[in-house]
C-alpha positions in Angstrom: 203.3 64.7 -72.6 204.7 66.9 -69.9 206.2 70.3 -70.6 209.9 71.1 -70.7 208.9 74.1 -68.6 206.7 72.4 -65.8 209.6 69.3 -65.5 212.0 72.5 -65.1 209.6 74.3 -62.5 209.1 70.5 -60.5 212.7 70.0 -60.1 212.7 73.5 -58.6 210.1 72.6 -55.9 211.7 69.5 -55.6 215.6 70.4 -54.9 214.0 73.3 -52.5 212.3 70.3 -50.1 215.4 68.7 -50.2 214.4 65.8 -52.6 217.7 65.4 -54.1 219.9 64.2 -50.8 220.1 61.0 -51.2 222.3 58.2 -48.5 225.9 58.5 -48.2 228.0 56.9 -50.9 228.9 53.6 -49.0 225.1 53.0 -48.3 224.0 53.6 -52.0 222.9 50.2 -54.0 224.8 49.9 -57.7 222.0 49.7 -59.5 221.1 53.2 -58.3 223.6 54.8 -59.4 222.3 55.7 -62.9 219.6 58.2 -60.8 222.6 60.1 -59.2 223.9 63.7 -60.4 226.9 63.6 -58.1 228.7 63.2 -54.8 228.7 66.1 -52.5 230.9 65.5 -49.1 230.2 61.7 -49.3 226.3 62.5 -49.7 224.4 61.1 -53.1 222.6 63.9 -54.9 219.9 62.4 -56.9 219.1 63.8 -60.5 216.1 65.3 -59.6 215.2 65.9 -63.7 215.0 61.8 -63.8 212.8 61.8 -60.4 210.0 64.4 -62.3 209.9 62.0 -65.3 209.7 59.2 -62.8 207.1 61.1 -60.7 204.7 62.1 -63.8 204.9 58.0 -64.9 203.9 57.0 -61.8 201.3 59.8 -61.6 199.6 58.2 -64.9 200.0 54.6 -64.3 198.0 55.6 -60.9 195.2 57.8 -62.5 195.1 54.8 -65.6 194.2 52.3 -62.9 191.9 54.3 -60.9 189.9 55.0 -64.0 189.3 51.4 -65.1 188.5 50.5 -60.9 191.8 49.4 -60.0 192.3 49.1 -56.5 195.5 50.7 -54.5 197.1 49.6 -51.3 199.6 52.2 -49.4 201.9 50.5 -47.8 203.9 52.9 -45.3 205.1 51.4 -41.8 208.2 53.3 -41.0 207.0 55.7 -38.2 207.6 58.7 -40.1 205.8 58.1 -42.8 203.2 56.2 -41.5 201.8 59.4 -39.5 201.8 61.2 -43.0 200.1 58.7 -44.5 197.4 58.0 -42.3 195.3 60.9 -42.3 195.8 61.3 -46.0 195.0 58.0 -46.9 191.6 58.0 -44.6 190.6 61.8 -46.3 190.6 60.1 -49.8 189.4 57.3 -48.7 192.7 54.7 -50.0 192.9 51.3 -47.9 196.7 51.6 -46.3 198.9 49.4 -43.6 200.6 52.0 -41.6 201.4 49.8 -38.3 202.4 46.1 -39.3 202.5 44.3 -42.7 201.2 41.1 -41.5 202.6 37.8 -43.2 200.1 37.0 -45.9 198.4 40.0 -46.2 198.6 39.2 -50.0 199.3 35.3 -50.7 196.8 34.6 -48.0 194.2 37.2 -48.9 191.2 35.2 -47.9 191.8 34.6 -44.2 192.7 38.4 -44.0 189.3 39.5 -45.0 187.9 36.9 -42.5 189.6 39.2 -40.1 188.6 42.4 -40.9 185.1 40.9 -41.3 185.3 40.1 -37.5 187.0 43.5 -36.9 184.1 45.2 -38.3 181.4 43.0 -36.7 183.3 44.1 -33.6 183.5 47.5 -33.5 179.3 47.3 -34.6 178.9 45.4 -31.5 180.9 47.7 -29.6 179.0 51.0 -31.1 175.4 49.7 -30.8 175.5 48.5 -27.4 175.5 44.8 -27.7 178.7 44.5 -25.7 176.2 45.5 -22.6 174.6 42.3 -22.3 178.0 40.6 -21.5 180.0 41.2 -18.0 183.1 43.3 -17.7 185.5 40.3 -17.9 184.3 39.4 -21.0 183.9 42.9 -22.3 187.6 43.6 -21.7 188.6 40.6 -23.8 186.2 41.8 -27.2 188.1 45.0 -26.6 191.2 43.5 -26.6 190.7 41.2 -29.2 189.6 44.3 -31.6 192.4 46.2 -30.4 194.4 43.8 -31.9 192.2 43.6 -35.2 193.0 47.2 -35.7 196.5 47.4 -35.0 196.7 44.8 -38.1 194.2 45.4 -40.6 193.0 49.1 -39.3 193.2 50.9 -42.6 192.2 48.1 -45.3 188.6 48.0 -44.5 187.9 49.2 -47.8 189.3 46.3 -49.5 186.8 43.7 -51.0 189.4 42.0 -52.9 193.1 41.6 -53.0 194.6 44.9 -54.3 195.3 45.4 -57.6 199.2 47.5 -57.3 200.8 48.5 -54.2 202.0 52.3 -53.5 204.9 51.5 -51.0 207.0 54.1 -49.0 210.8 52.5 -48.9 210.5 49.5 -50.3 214.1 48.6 -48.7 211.9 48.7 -45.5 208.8 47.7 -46.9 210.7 44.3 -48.1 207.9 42.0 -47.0 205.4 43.6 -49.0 207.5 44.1 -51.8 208.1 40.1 -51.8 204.8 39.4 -52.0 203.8 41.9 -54.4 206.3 40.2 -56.5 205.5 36.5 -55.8 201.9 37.4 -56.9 202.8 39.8 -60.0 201.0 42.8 -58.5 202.6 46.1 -59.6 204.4 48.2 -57.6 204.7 52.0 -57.4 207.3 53.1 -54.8 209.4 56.1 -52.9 212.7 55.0 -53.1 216.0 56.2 -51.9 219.6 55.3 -53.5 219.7 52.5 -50.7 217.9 50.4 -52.8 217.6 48.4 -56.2 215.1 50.5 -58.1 215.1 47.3 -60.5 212.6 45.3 -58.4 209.9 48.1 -58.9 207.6 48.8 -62.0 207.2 52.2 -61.2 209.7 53.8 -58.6 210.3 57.4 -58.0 214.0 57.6 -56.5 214.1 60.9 -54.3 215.0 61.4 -50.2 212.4 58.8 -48.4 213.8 60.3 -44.5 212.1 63.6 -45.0 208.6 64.5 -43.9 208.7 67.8 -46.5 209.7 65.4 -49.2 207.1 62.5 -48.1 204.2 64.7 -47.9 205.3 66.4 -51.1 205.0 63.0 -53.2 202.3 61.9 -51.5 200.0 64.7 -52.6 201.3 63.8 -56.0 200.4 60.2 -56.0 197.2 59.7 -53.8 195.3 62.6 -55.7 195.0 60.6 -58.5 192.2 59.3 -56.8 190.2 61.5 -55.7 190.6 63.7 -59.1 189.3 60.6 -61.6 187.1 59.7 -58.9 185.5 62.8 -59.4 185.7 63.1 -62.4 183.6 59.9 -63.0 181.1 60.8 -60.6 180.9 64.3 -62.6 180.4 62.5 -66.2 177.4 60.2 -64.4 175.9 63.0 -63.5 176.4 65.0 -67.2 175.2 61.1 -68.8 172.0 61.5 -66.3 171.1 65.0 -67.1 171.5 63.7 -71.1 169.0 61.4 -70.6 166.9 62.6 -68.8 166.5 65.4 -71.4 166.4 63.1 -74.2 163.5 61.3 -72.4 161.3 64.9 -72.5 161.7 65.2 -75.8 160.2 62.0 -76.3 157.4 62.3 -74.2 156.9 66.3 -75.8 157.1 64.0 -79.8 154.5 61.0 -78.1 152.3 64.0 -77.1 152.4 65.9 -80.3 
């Protein structure tokens, strides 16, 4: 249960980024409308006491699913938040589409790890030399054939299965994704702005999507959920090896005696 005082002291750091403009009246969906305070010179102002709660949900259901070896996929083409993304996504090590959702990235899951199998065989090839024994004509083709690879499936070598919910940045823009996700019944948590129909996601967190302050603000939010139950597993393997390994000297010290 989150505290009155840390919602209070969220929606603080939140209205100072800028987290509460929303689109202008005539762009705003109906069903977001419930998630605005008010109206300021045509401009939505979103109820940024609803976004915390929205925020902190999302926050769990991530860290819930990370514990029990869920699999994420970020899903975050729009240019501005795909060079936010990125390097956050590769530091905590999070599979992520930041160039193209390809067409059947989900519903056709087994010919997209075919893909990134031969992406990876690829770039081995190119890294260990064995490109050398072919001439430069041919060369120039593997290259452009992994450029390719990469500008598709670069970021989702980490998946070994389909994933198991989606973290999307503007679902309105992200509409592929969001239809797949759907088709398939994989969960979806999402940054959404009052341009969109917060309805057709499980978890959404309705703030200002246009921002990089606000972007990078949420992002921190939701991808550390990884890394922090991620190490926190790791640390209670290492406390369960230290038990036994101490329970296993005392039964060698009572053998002895």
């Amino acid at each position: 249960m989150i505290k009155k005082a840390d919602v209070e002291k969220q929606v603080k750091e939140m209205f100072a980024l800028g987290l509460h403009l929303g689109h202008k009246k005539s762009r705003v969906h109906p069903k977001a409308r419930p998630f605005i305070h008010s109206f300021v010179n045509g401009t939505s102002i979103i109820d940024l006491s609803q976004t915390a709660k929205q925020l902190n949900l999302a926050v769990t259901y991530i860290k819930e699913q990370i514990a029990n070896d869920k699999i994420p996929l970020v899903v975050a083409t729009k240019k501005i938040s795909a060079k936010i993304v990125t390097p956050m996504a590769i530091e905590n090590k999070i599979p992520f589409i930041a160039n193209k959702w390809m067409s059947g990235l989900l519903t056709n899951f087994d010919s997209v790890i075919k893909n990134v199998k031969t992406m990876l065989k690829l770039q081995e090839g190119q890294t260990n030399g064995d490109w050398s024994k072919f001439v430069k004509h041919e060369q120039f083709k593997l290259k452009k054939q992994l450029l390719r690879l990469k500008r598709f499936y670069g970021g989702i070598e980490l998946l070994t299965r389909r994933p198991d919910f989606l973290i999307i940045l503007d679902p309105k823009h992200e509409k592929n994704a969001l239809r797949e996700a759907k088709q398939l019944n994989i969960p979806v948590v999402a940054i959404t702005d009052t341009n969109t129909d917060p309805n057709l996601i499980q978890y959404p967190v309705i703030a200002n999507d246009d921002s990089v302050a606000c972007i990078e603000y949420l992002l921190k939010k939701l991808l550390v959920s990884k890394p922090v139950e991620m190490e926190k597993k790791t640390e209670t393997v290492k406390i369960e090896k230290k038990e036994v390994k101490k329970l296993d000297k005392k039964v060698k010290l009572k053998n002895k005696s």
